[in-house]
BALOBA-1460 file (C-alpha; in Angstrom, 3 decimals):
// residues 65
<rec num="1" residu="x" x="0.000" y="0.000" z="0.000"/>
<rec num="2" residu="x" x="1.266" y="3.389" z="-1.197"/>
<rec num="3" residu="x" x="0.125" y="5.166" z="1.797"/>
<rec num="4" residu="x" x="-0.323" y="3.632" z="5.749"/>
<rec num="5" residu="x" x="-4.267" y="4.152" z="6.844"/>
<rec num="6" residu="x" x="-3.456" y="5.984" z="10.048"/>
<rec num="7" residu="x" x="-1.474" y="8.944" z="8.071"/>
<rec num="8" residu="x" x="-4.905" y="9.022" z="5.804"/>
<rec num="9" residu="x" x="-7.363" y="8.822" z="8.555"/>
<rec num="10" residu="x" x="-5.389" y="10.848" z="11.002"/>
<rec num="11" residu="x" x="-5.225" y="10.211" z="14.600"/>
<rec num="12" residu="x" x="-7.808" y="12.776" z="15.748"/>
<rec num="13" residu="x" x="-11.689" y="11.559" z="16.111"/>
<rec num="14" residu="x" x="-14.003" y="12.481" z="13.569"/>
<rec num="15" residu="x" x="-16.363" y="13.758" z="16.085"/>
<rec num="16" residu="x" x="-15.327" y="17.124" z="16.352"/>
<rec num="17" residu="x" x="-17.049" y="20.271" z="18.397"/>
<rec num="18" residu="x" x="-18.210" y="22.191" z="15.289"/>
<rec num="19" residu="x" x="-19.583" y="24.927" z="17.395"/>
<rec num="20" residu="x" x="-16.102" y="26.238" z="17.273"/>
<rec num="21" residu="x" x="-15.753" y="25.738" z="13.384"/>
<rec num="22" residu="x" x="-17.001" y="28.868" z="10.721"/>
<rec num="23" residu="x" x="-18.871" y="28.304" z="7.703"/>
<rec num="24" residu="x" x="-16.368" y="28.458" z="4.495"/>
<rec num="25" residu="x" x="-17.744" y="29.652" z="1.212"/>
<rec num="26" residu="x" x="-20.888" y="29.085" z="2.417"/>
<rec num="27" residu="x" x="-20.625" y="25.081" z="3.523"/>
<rec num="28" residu="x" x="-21.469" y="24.652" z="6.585"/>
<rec num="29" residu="x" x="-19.378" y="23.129" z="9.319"/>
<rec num="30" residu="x" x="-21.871" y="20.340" z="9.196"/>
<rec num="31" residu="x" x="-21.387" y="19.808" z="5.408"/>
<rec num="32" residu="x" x="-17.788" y="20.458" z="5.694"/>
<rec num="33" residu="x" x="-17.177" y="17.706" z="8.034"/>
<rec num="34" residu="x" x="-19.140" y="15.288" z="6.439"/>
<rec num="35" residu="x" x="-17.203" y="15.786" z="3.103"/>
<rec num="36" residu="x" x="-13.907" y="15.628" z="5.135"/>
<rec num="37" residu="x" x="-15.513" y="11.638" z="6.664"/>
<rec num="38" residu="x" x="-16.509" y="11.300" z="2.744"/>
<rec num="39" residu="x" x="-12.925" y="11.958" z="1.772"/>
<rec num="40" residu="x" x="-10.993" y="9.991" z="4.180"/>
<rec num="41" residu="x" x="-13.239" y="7.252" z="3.706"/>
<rec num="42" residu="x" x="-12.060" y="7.582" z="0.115"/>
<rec num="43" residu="x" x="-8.685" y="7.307" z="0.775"/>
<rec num="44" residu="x" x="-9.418" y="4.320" z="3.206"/>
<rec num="45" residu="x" x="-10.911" y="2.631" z="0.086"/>
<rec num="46" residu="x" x="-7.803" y="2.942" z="-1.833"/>
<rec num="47" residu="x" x="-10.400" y="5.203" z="-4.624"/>
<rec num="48" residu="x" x="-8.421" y="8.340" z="-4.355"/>
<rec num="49" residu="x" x="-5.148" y="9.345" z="-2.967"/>
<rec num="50" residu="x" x="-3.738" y="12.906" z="-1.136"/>
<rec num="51" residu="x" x="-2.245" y="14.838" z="-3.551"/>
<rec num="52" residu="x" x="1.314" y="14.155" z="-4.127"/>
<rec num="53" residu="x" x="1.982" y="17.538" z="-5.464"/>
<rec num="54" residu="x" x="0.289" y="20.663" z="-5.118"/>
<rec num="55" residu="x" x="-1.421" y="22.625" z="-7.581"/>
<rec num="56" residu="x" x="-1.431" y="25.993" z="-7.001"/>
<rec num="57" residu="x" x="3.194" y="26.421" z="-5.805"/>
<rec num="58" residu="x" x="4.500" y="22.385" z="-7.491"/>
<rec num="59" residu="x" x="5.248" y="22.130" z="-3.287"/>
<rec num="60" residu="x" x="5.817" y="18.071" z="-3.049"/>
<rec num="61" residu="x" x="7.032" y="17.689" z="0.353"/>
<rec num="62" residu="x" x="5.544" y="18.222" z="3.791"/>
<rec num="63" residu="x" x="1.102" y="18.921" z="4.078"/>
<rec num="64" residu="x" x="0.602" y="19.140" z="0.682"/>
<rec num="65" residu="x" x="-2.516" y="22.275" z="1.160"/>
């Protein structure tokens, strides 16, 4: 496997206190965190990957934003 399941999944819960999070482009926290479960069950499923490279700067090494 190209990639070990805890770095996808990450460590922290996915329960999260979203009373403390802002809306963003105008997604909810709600909808925000239930794209980020949709996403890392994604990567959990081996159907996508985390970007290797990004975009925006060619950046390949360390959180890739």
């Amino acid at each position: 496997m190209l990639f070990d399941e805890e770095d996808l999944l990450g460590a922290e819960p996915l329960c999260y206190n979203l009373q403390g999070m802002n809306s963003y482009n105008n997604f909810s926290p709600a909808q925000r965190m239930r794209a980020l479960r949709w996403l890392r069950a994604e990567y959990a499923a081996g159907r996508r990957h985390p970007p290797l490279v990004c975009d925006a700067c060619g950046q390949t090494e360390g959180v890739i934003p």
